[in-house]
C-alpha positions as CSV (number, residue, x, y, z in Angstrom):
1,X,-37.9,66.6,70.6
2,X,-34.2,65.2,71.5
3,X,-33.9,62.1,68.7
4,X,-31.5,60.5,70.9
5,X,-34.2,59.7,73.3
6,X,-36.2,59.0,70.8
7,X,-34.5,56.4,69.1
8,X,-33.3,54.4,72.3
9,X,-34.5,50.8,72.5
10,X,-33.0,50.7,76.2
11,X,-35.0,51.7,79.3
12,X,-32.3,53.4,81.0
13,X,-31.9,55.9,78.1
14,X,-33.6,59.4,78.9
15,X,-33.0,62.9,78.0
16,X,-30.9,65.6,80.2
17,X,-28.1,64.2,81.7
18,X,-25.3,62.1,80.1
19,X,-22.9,59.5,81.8
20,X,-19.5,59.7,82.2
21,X,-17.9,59.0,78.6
22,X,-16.9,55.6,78.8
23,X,-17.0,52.8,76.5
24,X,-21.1,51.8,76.4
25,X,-23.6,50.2,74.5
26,X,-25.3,52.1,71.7
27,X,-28.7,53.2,71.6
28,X,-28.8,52.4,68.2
29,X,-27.6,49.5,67.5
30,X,-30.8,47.8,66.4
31,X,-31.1,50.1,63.7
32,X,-29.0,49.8,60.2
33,X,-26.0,52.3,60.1
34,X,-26.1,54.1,63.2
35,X,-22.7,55.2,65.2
36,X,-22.1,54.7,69.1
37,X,-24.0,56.9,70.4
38,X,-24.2,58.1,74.2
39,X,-26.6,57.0,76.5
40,X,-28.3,58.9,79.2
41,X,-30.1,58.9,82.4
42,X,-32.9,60.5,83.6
43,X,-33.0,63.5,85.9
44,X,-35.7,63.6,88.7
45,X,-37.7,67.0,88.1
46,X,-40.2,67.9,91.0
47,X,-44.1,68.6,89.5
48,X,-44.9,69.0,93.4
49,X,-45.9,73.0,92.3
50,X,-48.6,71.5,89.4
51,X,-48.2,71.7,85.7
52,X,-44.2,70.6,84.7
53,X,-44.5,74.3,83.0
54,X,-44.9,75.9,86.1
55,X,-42.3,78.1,87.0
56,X,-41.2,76.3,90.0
57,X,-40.2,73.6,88.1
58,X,-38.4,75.5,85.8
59,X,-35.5,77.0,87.5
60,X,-34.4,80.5,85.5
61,X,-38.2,80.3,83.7
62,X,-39.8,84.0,83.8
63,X,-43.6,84.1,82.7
64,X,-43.3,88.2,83.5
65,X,-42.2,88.6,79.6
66,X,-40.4,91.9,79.7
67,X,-42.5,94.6,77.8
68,X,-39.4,95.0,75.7
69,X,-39.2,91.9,73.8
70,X,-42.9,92.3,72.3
71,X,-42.8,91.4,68.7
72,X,-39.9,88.6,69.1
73,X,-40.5,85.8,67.2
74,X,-38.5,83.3,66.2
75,X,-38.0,84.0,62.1
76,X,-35.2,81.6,61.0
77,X,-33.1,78.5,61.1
78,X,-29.7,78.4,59.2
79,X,-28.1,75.1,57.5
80,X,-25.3,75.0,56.0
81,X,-25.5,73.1,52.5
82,X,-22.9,71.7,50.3
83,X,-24.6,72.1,46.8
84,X,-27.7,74.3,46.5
85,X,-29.1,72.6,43.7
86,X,-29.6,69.3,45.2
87,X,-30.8,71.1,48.7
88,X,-33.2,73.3,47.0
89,X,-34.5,70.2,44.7
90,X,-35.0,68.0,48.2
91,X,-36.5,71.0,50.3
92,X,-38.8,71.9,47.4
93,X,-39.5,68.4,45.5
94,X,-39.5,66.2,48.8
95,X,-40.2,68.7,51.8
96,X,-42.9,70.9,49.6
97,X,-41.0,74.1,50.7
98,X,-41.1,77.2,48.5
99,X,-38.3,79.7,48.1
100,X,-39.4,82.7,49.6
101,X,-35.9,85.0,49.4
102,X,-32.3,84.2,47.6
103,X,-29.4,86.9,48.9
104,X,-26.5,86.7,46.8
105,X,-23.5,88.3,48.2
106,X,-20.5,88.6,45.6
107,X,-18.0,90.2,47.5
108,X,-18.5,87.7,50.1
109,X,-18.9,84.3,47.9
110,X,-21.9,83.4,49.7
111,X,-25.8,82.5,49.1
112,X,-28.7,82.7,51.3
113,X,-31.7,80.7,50.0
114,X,-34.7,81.2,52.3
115,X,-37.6,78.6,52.5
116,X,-40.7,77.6,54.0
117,X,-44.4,77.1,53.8
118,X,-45.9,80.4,53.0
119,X,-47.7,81.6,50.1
120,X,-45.1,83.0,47.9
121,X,-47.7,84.4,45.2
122,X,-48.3,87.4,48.8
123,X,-44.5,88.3,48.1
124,X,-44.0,91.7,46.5
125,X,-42.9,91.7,43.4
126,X,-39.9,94.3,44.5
127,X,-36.6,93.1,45.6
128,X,-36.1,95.1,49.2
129,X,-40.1,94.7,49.8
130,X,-39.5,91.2,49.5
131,X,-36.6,90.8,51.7
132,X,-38.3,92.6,54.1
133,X,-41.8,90.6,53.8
134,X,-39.6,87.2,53.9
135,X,-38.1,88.5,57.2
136,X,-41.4,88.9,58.8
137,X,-42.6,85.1,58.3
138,X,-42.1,82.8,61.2
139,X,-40.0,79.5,61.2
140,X,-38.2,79.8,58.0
141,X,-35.6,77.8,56.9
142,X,-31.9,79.5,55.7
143,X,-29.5,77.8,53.6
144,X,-26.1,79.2,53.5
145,X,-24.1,78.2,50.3
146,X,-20.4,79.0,50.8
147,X,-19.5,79.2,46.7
148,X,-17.4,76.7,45.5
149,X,-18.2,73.5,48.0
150,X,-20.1,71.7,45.2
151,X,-17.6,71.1,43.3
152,X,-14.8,71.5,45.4
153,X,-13.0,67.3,46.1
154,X,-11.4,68.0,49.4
155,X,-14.7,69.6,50.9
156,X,-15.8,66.7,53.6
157,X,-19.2,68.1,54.5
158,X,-20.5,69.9,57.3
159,X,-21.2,68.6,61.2
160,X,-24.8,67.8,61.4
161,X,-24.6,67.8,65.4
162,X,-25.9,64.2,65.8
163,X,-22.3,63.1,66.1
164,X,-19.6,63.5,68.9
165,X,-19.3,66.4,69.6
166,X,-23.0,66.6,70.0
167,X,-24.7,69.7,69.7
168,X,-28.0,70.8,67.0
169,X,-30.1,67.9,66.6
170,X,-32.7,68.5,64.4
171,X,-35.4,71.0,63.0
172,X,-38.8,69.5,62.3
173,X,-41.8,69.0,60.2
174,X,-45.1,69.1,60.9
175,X,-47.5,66.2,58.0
176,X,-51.2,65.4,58.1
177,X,-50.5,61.4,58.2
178,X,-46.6,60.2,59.4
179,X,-47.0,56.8,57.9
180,X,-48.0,58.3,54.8
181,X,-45.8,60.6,54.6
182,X,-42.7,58.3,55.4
183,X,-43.9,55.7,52.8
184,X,-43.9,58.6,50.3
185,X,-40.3,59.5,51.7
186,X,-39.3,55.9,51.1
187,X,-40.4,56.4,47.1
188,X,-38.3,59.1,46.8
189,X,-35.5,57.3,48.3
190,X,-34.8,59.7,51.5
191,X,-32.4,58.5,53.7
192,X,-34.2,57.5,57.2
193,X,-32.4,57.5,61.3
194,X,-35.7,56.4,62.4
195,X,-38.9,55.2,60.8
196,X,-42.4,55.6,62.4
197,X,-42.2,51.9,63.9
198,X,-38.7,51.9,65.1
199,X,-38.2,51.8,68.4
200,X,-39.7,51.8,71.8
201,X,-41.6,55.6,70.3
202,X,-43.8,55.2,67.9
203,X,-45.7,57.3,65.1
204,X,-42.8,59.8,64.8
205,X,-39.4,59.7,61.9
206,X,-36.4,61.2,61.1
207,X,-35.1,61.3,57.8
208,X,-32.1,63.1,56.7
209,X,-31.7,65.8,54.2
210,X,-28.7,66.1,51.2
211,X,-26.4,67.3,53.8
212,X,-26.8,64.7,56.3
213,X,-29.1,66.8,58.9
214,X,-31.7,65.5,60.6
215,X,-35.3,66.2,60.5
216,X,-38.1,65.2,62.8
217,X,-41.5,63.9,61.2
218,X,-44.9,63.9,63.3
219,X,-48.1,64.6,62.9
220,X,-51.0,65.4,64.8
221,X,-51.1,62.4,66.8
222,X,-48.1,63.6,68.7
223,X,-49.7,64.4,71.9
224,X,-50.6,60.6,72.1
225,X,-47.7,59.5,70.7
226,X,-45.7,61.6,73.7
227,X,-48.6,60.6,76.4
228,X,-45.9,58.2,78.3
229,X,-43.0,60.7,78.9
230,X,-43.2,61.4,82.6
């Protein structure tokens, strides 16, 4: 879900097309520490052919899924992290991920840590199996650790796309209770874009992770919550 849109506490803001650049007002600016940010306006979309998903409304859509691409599936996400150690401890300890694969590559000075939410006692015990088994679970998380950026001083961090130039946004989670979930957030002292009440949305978060990316929270309620976009 675009967190710009989101996050907007004026009517005007919406979530395809954006102004000229120009000097503006922010969307954010009734929340603590947010940047300018862009605002945008809405584009008209014609439902005249039913359902929004239909494929009239959807120029470039094909619902006749070549044969070809059977099996696709989307496996993986890739962040890159400064310091493993404290993404690993935040993704495990705060996110309730488990490691699923690490891929050390020494001529190339590079980590891959893979997480998510699968049962890792099903993993095979042997190395390649592993991989291979870790490669076949859906929606996994990959954090690329470029050696040396933990402890390197003129390393300034990576672009977590919520900034100009805009581009990713966010990956996100899935809880049983938002509100919960959030105040548990706020225990462990995770940095928050947008709590549950903010805003003209309510009943879904962002938080940020250790390297400054964002991550949606919802839960189930989401259809409700999202009953008002048009």
């Amino acid at each position: 879900m675009a967190a710009a849109s989101l996050l907007c506490l004026s009517p005007s803001c919406a979530l395809l097309r954006r102004l000229p650049a120009a000097p503006q007002v922010s969307c954010f600016t009734r929340f603590k520490g947010f940047d300018r940010a862009r605002r945008f306006s809405p584009v008209a979309m014609s439902t005249s052919s039913g359902l929004k998903e239909a494929p009239a409304n959807n120029p470039g859509l094909h619902t006749e899924i070549d044969p070809a691409t059977k099996g696709y599936f989307l496996q993986q996400t890739m962040l890159r992290v400064k310091d493993p150690k404290v993404s690993l401890d935040f993704y495990s300890r705060v996110m309730g991920m488990s490691l699923l694969k690490r891929l050390d590559f020494e001529e190339f000075k590079f980590s891959l840590y893979f997480l998510g939410y699968e049962d890792v006692t099903l993993a095979p015990a042997d190395h390649i199996k592993r991989t291979e088994w870790t490669f076949r679970q859906k929606a996994t998380l990959e954090l690329t650790h470029n050696w040396g950026t933990e402890n390197d001083p003129e390393f300034k961090g990576y672009h977590n796309g919520n900034s100009d130039p805009r581009g990713f946004g966010h990956i996100g989670v899935t809880v049983d209770d938002v509100y919960k979930a959030c105040e548990r957030f706020e225990r462990l002292g995770v940095d928050f874009v947008k709590k549950p009440d903010d805003g003209k949305i309510k009943g879904i978060a962002f938080i940020k992770d250790p390297d400054g990316y964002w991550i949606e929270i919802f839960d189930h309620t989401i259809g409700t919550v999202t009953a008002s976009a048009s």
